[in-house]
Wavefront OBJ file of the C-alpha trace (Angstrom):
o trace
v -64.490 -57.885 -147.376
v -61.458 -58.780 -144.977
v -59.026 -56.577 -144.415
v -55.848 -56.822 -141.819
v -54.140 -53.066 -141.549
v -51.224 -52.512 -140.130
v -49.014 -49.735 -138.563
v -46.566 -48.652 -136.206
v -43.573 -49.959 -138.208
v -40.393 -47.298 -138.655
v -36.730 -46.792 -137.744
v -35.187 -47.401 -134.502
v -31.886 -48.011 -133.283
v -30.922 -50.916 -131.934
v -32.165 -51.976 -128.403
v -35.125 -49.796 -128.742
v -38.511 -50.793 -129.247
v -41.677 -50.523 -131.339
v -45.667 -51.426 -131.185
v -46.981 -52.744 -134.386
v -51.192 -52.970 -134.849
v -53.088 -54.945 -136.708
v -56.428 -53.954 -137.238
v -59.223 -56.728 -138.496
v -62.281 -56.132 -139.905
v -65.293 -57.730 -141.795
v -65.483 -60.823 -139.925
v -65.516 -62.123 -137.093
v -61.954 -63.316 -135.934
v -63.109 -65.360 -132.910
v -62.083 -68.813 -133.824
v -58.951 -67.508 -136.011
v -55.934 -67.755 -135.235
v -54.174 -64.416 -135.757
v -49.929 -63.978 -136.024
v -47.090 -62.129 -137.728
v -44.669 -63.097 -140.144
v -41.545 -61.027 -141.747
v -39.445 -60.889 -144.463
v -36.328 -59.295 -144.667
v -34.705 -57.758 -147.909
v -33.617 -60.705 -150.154
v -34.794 -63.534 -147.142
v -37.872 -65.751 -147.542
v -40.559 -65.309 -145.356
v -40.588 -66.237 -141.713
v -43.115 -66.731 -139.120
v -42.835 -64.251 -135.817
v -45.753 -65.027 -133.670
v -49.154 -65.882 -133.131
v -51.883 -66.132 -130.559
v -55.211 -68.452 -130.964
v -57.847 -65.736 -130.737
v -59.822 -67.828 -128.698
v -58.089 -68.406 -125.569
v -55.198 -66.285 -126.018
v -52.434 -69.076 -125.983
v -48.884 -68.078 -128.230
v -46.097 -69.321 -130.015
v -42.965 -67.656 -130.984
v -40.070 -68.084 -132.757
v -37.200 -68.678 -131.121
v -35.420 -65.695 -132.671
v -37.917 -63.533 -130.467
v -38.768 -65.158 -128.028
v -38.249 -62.708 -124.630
v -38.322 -60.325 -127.116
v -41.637 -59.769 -128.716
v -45.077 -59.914 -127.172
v -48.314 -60.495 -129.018
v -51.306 -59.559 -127.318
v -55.310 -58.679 -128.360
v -58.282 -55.932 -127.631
v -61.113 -58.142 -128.328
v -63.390 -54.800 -128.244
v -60.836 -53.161 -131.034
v -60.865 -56.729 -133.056
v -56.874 -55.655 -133.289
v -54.089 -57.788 -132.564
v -50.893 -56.279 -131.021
v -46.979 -56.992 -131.372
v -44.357 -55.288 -128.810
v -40.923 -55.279 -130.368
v -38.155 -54.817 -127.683
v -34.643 -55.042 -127.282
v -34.842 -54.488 -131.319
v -31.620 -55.798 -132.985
v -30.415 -54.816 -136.593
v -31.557 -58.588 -137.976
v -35.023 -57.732 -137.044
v -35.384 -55.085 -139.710
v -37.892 -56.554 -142.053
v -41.520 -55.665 -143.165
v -43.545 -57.378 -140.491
v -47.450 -59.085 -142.572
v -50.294 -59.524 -139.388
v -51.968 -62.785 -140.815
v -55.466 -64.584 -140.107
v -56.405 -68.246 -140.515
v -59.038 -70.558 -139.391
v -56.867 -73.127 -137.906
v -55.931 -74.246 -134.329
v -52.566 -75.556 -135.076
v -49.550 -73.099 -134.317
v -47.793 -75.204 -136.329
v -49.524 -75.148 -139.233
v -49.705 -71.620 -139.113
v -46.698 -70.894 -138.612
v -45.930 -72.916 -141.903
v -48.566 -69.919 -143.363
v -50.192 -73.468 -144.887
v -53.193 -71.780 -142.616
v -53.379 -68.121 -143.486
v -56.450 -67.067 -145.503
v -55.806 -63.692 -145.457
v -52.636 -61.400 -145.299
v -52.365 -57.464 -144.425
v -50.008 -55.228 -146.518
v -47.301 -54.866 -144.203
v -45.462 -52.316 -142.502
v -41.637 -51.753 -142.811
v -39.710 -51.602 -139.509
v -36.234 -50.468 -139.637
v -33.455 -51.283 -136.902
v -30.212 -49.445 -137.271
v -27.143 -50.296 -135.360
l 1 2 3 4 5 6 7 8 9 10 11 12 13 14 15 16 17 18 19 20 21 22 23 24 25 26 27 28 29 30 31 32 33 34 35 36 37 38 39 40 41 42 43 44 45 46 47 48 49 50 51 52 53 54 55 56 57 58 59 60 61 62 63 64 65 66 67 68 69 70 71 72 73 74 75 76 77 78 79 80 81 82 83 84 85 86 87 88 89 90 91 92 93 94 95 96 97 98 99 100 101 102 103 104 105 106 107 108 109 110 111 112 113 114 115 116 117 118 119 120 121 122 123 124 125 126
């Protein structure tokens, strides 16, 4: 069974910065591509981030780009996303996502996400 857990969400004021996880088991991830969405109170969903498992490439969105960082431990099989220079608009609960597809854009779409974690709740004050 798959399972994506996350942590590391809270409050923070704004400026600071935060490490979410997302751990991955019961598969292998290695041609997945792996990311984060968010969705803020009363907001649809939006994609954050993602990096192609394989080679390590990225997207972001522009809204945090020089902002966020997502980064793997292949050993851990978790995926990794530094929030910096947090501002009050980023408070959301933050989903880690896995797909099997190569296209950013697709995923980004979630059109390519075959599984989803529970999220974790991050909290920017001003």
């Amino acid at each position: 069974q798959v399972q994506l857990v996350e942590s590391g969400g809270g409050l923070v004021q704004a400026g600071g910065s935060l490490r979410l996880s997302c751990a991955a088991s019961g598969r292998t991830f290695r041609s997945y591509m792996m990311g984060w969405f968010r969705q803020a109170p009363g907001k649809e969903r939006e994609f954050v981030t993602a990096i192609r498992w394989s080679d390590g490439s990225t997207y972001y969105a522009d809204s945090v780009k020089g902002r966020f960082t997502i980064s793997r431990d292949n050993a851990k099989n978790t995926v990794y996303l530094q929030l910096n220079s947090l501002k009050p608009e980023d408070t959301a609960v933050y989903y880690c996502a896995a797909g099997a597809v190569y296209s950013f854009d697709r995923f980004g779409l979630g059109d390519g996400v075959d599984y989803w974690g529970k999220g974790t709740l991050v909290t920017v004050s001003s």
